[in-house]
C-alpha positions as CSV (number, residue, x, y, z in Angstrom):
1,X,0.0,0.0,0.0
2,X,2.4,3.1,-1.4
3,X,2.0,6.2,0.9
4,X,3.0,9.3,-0.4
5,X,3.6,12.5,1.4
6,X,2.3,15.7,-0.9
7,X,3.8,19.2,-0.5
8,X,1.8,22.1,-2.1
9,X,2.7,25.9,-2.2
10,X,1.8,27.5,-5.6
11,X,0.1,30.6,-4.2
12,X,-0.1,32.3,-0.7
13,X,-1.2,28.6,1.2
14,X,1.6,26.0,1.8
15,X,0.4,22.4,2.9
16,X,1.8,18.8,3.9
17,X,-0.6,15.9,3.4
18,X,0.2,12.2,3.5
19,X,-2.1,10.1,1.5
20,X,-2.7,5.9,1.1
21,X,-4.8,4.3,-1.3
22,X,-7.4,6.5,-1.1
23,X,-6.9,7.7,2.3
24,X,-6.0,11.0,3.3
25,X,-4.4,10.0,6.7
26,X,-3.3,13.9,7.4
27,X,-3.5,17.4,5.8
28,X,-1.9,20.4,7.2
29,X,-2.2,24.2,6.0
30,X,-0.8,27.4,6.8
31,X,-2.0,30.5,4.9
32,X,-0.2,33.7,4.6
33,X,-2.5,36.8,4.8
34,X,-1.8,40.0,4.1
35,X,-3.1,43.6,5.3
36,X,-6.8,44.6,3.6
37,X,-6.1,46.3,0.7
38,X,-3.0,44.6,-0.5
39,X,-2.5,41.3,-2.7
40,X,0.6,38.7,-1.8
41,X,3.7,39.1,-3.0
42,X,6.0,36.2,-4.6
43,X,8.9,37.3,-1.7
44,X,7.2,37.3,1.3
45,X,4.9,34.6,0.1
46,X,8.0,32.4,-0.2
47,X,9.7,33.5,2.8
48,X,6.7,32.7,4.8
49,X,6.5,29.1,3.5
50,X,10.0,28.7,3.8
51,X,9.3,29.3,7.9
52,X,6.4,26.9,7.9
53,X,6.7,23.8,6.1
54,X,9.3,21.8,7.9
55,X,6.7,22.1,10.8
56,X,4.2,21.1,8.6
57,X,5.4,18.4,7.2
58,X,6.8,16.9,10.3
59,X,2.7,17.8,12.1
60,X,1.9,15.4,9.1
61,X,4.3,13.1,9.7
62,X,3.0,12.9,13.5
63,X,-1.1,13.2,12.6
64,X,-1.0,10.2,9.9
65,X,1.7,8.3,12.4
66,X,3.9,7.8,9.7
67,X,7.5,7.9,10.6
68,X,10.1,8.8,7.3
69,X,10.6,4.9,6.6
70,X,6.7,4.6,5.9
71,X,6.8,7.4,3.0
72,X,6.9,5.9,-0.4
73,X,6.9,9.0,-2.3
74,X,7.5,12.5,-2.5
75,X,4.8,14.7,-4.2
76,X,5.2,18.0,-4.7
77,X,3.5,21.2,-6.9
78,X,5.7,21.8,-10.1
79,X,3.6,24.8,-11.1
80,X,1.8,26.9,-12.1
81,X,1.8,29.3,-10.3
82,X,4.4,32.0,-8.1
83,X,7.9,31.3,-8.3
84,X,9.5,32.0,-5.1
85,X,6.7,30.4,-3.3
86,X,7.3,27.3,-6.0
87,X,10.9,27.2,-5.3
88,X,10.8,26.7,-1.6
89,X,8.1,23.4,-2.1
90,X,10.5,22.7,-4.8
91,X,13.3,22.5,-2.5
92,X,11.5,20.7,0.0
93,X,10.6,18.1,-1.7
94,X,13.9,17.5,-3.6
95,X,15.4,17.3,0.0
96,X,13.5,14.9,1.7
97,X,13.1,12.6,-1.5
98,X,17.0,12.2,-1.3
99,X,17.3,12.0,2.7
100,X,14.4,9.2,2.5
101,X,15.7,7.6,-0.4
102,X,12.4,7.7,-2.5
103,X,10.7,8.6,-6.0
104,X,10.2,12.6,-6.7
105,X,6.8,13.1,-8.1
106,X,6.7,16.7,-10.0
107,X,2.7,17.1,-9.8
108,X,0.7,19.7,-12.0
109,X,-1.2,22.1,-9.4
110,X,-4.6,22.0,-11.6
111,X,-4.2,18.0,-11.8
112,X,-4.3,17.7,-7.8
113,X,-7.3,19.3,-7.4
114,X,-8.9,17.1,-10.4
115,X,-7.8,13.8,-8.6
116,X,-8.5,14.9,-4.9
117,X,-11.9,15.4,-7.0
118,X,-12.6,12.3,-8.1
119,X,-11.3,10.3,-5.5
120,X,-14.0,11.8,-2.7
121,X,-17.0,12.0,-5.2
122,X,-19.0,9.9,-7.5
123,X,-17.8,10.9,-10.6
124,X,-15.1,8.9,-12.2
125,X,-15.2,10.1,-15.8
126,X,-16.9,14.3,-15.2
127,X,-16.7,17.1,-17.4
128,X,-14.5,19.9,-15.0
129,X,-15.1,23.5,-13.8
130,X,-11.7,24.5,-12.1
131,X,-11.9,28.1,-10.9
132,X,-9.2,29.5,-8.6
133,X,-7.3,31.8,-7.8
134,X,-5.2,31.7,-10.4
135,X,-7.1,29.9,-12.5
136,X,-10.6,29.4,-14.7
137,X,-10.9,26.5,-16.9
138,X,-13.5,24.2,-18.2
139,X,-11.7,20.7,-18.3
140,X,-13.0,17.6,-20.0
141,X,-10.3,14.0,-20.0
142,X,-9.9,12.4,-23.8
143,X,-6.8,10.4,-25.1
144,X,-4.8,10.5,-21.9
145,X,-5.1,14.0,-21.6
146,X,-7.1,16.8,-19.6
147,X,-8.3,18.6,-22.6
148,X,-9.1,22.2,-21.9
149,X,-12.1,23.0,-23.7
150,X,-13.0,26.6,-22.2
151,X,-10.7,29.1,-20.1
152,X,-10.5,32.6,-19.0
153,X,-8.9,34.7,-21.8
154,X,-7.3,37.2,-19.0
155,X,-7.1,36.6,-15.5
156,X,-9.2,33.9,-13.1
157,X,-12.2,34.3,-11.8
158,X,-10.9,34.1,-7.8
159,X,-8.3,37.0,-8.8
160,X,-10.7,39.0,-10.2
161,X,-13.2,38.2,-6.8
162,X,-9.9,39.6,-5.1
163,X,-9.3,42.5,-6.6
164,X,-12.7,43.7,-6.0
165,X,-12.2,42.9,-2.0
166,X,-9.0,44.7,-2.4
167,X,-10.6,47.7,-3.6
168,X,-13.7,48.0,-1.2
169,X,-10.4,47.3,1.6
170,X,-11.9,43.7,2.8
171,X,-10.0,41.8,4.9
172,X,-8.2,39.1,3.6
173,X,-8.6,36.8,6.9
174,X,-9.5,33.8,6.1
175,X,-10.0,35.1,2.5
176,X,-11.1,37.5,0.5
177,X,-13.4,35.3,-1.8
178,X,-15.1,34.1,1.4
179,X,-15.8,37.4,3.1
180,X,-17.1,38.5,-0.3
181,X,-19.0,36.2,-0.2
182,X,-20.8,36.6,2.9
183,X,-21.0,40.3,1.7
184,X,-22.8,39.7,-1.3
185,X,-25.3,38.0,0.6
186,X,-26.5,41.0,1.9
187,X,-26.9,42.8,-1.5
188,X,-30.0,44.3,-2.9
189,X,-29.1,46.1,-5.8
190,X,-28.0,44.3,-9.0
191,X,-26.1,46.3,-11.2
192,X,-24.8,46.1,-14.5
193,X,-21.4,44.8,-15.7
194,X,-19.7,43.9,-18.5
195,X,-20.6,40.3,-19.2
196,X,-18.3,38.9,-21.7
197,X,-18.2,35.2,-23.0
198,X,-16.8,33.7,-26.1
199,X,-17.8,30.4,-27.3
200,X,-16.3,28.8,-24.2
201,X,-14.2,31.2,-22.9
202,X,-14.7,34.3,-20.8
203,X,-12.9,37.6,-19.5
204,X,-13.2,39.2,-16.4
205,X,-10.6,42.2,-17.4
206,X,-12.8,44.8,-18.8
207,X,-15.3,43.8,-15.8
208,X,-12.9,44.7,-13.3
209,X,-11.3,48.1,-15.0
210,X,-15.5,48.9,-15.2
211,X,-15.6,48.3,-11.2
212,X,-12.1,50.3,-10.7
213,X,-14.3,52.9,-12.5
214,X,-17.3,53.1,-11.2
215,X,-16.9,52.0,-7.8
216,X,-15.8,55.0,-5.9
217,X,-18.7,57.2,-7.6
218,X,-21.3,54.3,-6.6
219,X,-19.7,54.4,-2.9
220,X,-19.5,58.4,-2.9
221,X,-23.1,58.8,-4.0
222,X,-25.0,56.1,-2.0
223,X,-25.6,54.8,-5.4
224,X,-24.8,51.3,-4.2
225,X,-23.5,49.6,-1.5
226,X,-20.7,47.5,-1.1
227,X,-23.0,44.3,-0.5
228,X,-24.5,45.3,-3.8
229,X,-21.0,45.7,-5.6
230,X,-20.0,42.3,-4.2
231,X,-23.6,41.2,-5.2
232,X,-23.4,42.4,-8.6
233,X,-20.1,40.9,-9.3
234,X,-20.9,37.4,-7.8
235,X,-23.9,37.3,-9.9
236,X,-22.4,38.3,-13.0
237,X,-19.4,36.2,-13.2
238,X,-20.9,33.1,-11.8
239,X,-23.9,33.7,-14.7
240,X,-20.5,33.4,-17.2
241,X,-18.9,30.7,-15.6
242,X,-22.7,28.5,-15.9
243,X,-22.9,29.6,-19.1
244,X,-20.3,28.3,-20.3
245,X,-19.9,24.7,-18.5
246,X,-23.2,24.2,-19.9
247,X,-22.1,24.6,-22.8
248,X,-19.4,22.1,-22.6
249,X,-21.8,19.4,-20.9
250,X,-23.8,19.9,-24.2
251,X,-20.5,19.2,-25.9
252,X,-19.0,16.4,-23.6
253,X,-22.7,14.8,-22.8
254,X,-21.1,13.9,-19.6
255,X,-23.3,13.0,-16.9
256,X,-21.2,14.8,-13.7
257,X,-19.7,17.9,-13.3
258,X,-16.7,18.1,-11.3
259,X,-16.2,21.3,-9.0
260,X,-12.9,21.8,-8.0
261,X,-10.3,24.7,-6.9
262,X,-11.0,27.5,-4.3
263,X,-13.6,29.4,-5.6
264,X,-15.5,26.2,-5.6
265,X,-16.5,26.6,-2.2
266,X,-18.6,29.4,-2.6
267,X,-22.4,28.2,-2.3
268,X,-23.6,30.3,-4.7
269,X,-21.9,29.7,-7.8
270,X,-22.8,26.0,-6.6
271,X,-26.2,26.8,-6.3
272,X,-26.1,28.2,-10.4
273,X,-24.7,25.1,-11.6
274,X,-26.8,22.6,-9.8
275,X,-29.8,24.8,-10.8
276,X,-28.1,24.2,-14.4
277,X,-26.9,20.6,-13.5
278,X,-30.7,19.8,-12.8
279,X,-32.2,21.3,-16.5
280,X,-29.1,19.1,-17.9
281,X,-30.2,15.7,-16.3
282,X,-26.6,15.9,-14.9
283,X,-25.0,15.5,-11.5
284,X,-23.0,18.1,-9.7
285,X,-20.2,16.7,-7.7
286,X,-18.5,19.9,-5.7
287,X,-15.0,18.7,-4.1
288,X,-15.2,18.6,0.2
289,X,-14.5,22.5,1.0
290,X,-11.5,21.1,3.1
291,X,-9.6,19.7,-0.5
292,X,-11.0,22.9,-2.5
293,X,-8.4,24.9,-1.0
294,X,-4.9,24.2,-2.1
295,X,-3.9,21.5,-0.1
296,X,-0.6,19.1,0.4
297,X,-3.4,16.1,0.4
298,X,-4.6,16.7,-3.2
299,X,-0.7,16.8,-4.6
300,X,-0.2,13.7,-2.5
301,X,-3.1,12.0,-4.0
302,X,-2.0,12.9,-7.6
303,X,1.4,12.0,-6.9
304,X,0.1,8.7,-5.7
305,X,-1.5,7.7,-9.2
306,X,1.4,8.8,-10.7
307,X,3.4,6.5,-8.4
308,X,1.4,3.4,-8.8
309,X,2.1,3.3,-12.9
310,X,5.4,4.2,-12.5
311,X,5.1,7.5,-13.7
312,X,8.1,9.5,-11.5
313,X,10.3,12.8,-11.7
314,X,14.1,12.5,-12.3
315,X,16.3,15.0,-9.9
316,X,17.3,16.8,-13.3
317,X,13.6,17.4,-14.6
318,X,13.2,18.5,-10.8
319,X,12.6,22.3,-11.9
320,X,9.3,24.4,-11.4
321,X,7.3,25.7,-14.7
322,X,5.5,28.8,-13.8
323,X,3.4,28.2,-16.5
324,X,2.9,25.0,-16.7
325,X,-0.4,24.0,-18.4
326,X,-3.2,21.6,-17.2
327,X,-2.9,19.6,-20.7
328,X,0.8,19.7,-20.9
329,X,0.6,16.5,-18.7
330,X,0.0,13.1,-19.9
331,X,-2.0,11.4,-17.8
332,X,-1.0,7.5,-18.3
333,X,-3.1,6.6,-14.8
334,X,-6.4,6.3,-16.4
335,X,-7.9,4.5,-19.2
């Protein structure tokens, strides 16, 4: 029974998880939160994970009672995503792999979250909505690939959710997607935004220069509130996002849609699709908000599929790849 210990730190959240045969036996997290206001650097975002995940791996370590000699593998995030933060996991990972005397698994970030999917709901062959932080795409598997049918054309859908808590000065604790969420719940007033989506693709750039725009005027005037503005955005981009992945169910005639990444937690945008899901005769599957996050458990999990066919990371092809694309990686673990 392989057990592999999974190391994730693409963005401002560093984890440790240990995972066997399908069960996640630990998963630690630290998250590194800035003032309201202000984004997360690549610097400090590293430094800070540099200060945290030996303690987090060793809590893992002690949590799944797993001592180094029981660790088969270790999996850890290649990319995408920032590159200081990347480096450290990078590091990490290369480190304990030689100390331990085990395989390297290099794991694509948007793959973990697919295969921490599957493994905790029903759905073992869905059509997938990954929206993040750092990333939007609509995801369907074919030919030993994850195919990307539909993605955002600028940035993600959870960056552009941020930049609209950094401008009404929300705090990030324990993250600005959630808090705007539980703003938006409060709205009254829909307003109008650019809604822009092509075929099965979308932006969200000229939506947020709009906000940049109009929001102090809307806040000045009494025009609209900022549970409207939060409202009014959550609405419109959720509206694109179902739009869109009905589409591609249409296209895929798949009979589950996966949910995965951190903006997957948000009830609302779940809500849409499973009001869409429903009309489709299709199941939505949403991921466990505990493996939506970024999490060390959902690399470990990957990295354990990769393990059990053999597929493993040489030292020298050890690197990280900023941009490193959810199709780039051939998936020889499923049929």
């Amino acid at each position: 029974m392989p057990t592999v210990l999974g190391l994730e730190g693409s963005a401002n959240k560093v984890g440790a998880g240990i995972v066997r045969d399908g069960a996640v036996l630990s998963n630690r997290r630290a998250t590194y939160v800035t003032p309201p206001g202000h984004g997360f650097a690549p610097g400090p975002t590293g430094r800070h994970h540099r200060e945290r995940l030996l303690g987090l791996v060793e809590a893992a370590l002690r949590e799944a009672r797993v001592g180094p000699e029981g660790i088969d593998g270790v999996a850890f995030t290649k990319g995408p995503g920032m590159g200081a933060p990347l480096a450290v996991v990078a590091t990490v990972a290369r480190t304990l792999a030689q100390l331990w005397g085990v395989p390297l698994l290099a794991v694509n970030h948007c793959l973990g979250h697919i295969e921490m999917g599957r493994l905790l709901g029903a759905a073992p062959a869905p059509t997938v909505l990954y929206v993040s932080g750092g990333n939007t795409q609509v995801i369907s598997f074919s030919r030993r690939r994850y195919r990307i049918l539909g993605e955002t054309l600028d940035v993600a859908v959870g960056n552009c959710i941020d930049r609209l808590a950094r401008l009404l000065q929300i705090p990030n604790d324990p993250s600005p997607g959630y808090n705007v969420e539980q703003l938006a719940k409060r709205g009254r007033r829909l307003l109008s935004l650019p809604y822009v989506v092509k075929g099965l693709d979308v932006s969200f750039s000229g939506l947020l220069s709009h906000l940049q725009s109009v929001t102090p005027k809307l806040l000045e005037s009494g025009e609209a509130t900022p549970e409207d503005l939060c409202f009014s955005l959550q609405e419109t981009v959720f509206a694109m996002l179902t739009e869109v992945t009905e589409r591609a169910l249409a296209l895929t005639r798949a009979r589950h849609l996966l949910l995965v990444g951190g903006v997957a937690c948000n009830r609302r945008l779940q809500e849409m699709l499973q009001t869409m899901c429903r009309a489709r005769g299709a199941e939505l599957c949403p991921t466990d908000d505990r493996y939506c996050i970024d999490n060390g458990a959902m690399i470990a999990q990957a990295g354990w599929e990769m393990l059990r066919v053999g597929q493993v990371t040489e030292l020298s092809q050890s690197g990280i790849t900023q941009r490193y694309r959810t199709d780039e990686v051939e998936v020889t673990w499923r049929d």
